[in-house]
C-alpha positions as CSV (number, residue, x, y, z in Angstrom):
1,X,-10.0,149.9,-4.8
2,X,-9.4,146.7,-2.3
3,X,-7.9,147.5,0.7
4,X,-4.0,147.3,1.5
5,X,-2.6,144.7,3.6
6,X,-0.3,145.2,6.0
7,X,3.0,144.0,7.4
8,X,4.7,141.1,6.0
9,X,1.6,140.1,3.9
10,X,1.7,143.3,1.7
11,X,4.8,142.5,-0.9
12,X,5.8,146.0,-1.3
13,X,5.9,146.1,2.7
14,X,7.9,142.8,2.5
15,X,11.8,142.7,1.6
16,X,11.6,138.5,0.6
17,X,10.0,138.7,-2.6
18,X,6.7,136.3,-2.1
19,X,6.6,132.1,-3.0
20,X,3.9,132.4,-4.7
21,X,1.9,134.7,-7.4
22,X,-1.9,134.5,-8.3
23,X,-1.4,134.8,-12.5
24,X,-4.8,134.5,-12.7
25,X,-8.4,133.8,-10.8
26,X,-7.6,129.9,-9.7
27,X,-3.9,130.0,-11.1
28,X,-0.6,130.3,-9.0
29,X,2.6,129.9,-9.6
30,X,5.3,128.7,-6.7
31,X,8.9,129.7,-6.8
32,X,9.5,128.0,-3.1
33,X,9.4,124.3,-3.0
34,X,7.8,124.0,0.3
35,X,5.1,126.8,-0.3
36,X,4.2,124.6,-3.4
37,X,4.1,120.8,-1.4
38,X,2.1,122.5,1.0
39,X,-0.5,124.0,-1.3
40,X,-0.6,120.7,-3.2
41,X,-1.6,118.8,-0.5
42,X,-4.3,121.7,0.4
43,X,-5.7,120.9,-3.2
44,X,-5.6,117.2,-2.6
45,X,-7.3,117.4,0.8
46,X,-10.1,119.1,-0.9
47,X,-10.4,116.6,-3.6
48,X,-9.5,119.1,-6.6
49,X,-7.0,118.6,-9.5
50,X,-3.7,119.4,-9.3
51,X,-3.2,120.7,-13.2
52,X,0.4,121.0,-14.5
53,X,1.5,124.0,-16.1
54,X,3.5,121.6,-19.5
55,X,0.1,120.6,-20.6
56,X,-2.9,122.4,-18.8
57,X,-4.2,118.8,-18.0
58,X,-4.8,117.0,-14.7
59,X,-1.6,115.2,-13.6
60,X,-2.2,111.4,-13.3
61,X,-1.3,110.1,-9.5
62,X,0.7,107.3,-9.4
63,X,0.7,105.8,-6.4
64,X,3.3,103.5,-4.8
65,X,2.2,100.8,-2.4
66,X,3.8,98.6,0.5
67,X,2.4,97.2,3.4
68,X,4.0,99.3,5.9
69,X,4.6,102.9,3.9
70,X,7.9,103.1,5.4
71,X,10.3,102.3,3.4
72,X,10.2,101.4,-0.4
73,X,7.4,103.5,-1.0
74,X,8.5,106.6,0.7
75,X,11.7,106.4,-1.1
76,X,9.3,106.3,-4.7
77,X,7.4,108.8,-3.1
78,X,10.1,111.1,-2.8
79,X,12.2,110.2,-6.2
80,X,9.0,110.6,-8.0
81,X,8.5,114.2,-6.7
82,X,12.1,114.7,-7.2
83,X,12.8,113.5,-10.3
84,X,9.2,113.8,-12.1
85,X,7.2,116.2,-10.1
86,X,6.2,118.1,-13.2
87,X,4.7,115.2,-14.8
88,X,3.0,112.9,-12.2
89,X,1.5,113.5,-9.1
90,X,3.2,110.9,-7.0
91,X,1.7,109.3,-3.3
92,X,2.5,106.8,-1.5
93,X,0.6,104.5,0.9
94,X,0.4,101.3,2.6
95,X,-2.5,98.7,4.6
96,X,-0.6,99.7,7.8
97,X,1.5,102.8,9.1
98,X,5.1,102.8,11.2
99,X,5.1,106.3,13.8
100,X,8.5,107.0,11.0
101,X,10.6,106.5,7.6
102,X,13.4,103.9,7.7
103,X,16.0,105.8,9.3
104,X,18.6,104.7,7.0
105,X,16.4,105.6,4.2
106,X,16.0,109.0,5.2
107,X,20.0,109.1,5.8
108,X,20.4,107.9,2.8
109,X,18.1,109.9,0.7
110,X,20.1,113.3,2.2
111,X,22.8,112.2,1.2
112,X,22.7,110.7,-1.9
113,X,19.7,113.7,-3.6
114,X,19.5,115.5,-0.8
115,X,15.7,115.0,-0.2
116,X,14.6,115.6,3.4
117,X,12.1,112.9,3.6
118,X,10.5,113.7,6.7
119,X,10.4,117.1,5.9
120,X,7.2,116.5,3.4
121,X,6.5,113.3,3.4
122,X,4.6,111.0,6.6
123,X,3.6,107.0,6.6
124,X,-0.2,106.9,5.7
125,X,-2.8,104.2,4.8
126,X,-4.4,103.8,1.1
127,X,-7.4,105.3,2.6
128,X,-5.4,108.7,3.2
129,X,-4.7,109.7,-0.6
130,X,-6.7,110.2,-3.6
131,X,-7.6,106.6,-6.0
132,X,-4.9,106.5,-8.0
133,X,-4.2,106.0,-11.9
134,X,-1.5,104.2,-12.2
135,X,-0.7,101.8,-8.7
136,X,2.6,100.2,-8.7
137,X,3.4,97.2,-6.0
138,X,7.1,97.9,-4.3
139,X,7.1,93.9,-4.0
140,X,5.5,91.3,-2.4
141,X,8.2,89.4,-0.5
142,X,6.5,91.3,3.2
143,X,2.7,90.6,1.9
144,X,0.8,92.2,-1.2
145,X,-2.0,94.2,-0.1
146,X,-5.0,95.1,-1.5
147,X,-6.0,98.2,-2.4
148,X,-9.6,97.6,-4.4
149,X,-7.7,97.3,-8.0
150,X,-5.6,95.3,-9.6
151,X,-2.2,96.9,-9.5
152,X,-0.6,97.9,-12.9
153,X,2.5,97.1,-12.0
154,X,5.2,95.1,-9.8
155,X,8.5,96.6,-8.9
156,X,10.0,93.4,-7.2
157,X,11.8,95.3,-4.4
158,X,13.2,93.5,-2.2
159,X,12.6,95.1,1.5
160,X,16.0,96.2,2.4
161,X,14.8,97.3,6.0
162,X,17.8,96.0,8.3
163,X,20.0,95.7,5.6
164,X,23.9,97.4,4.8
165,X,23.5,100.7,3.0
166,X,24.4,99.0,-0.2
167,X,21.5,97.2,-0.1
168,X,19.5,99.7,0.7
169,X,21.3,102.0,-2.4
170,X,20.9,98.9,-4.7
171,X,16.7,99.5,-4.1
172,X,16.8,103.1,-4.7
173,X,18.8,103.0,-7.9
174,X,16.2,100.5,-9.2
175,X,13.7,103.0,-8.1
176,X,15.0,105.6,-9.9
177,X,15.5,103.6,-12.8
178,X,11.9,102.8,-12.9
179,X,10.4,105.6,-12.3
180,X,12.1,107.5,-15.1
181,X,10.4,104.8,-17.3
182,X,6.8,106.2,-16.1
């Protein structure tokens, strides 16, 4: 017999049922959103496949791109997860990083899905996630970068940093539009 654990790691010790359960050697299964983002991006740190439970097959990344990652992207970013989390694996990324999100984005994102952006997600550079499968382009109208493959698709965003929210709402319904055409 293993030994018991104690205090709040021992379930039956532990009046919050746990976020996770181990199904099998290698399986888990979340019921807390946050336990699962963070154990996702433990898996992606160590370069392993995330598999989803619909299929039992390696989730394709899709990763959206802009020069900055502060903006455009983020927003995909976060929709994607939102909106298609079970059947992608979404990143985003950019040739240069910003010390936030767009401000208004993340105001807007709250309140419109109530997605915490800056709660899970951070600017980062092409170099910090995994090579995608499918790359998508927010736009090019701030500078297209390159990322060491062609791009399979073009979004056409236009940046609506320093914009009225209605521009900025106009870019996310387009984003949500697209992305439940993945």
């Amino acid at each position: 017999p293993s030994p018991k654990k104690s205090g709040a790691n021992n379930p039956s010790q532990c009046p919050v049922r746990p976020a996770y359960a181990m199904v099998a050697p290698g399986i888990v299964l979340f019921d807390d959103v946050d336990a699962e983002h963070w154990a996702k991006r433990i898996i992606r740190n160590s370069n392993r496949e995330i598999i989803t439970s619909q299929t039992g097959e390696a989730m394709r990344k899709v990763a959206f791109i802009c020069v900055h990652n502060s903006c455009r992207s983020q927003i995909a970013e976060a929709l994607g997860k939102h909106l298609r989390g079970t059947d992608f694996d979404f990143y985003s990324a950019g040739v240069e990083t910003k010390p936030q999100i767009n401000q208004d984005a993340v105001r807007l994102m709250r309140e419109l899905y109530g997605i915490d952006m800056e709660k899970t997600q951070y600017s980062k550079l092409i170099s910090d996630i995994p090579k995608p499968d499918i790359a998508i382009s927010m736009g090019c109208d701030v500078g297209c970068p390159y990322i060491g493959k062609a791009f399979d698709d073009n979004w056409n965003l236009s940046d609506p940093t320093g914009q009225n929210d209605e521009a900025f709402i106009t870019v996310i319904r387009h984003i949500e539009e697209n992305i439940m055409k993945l």
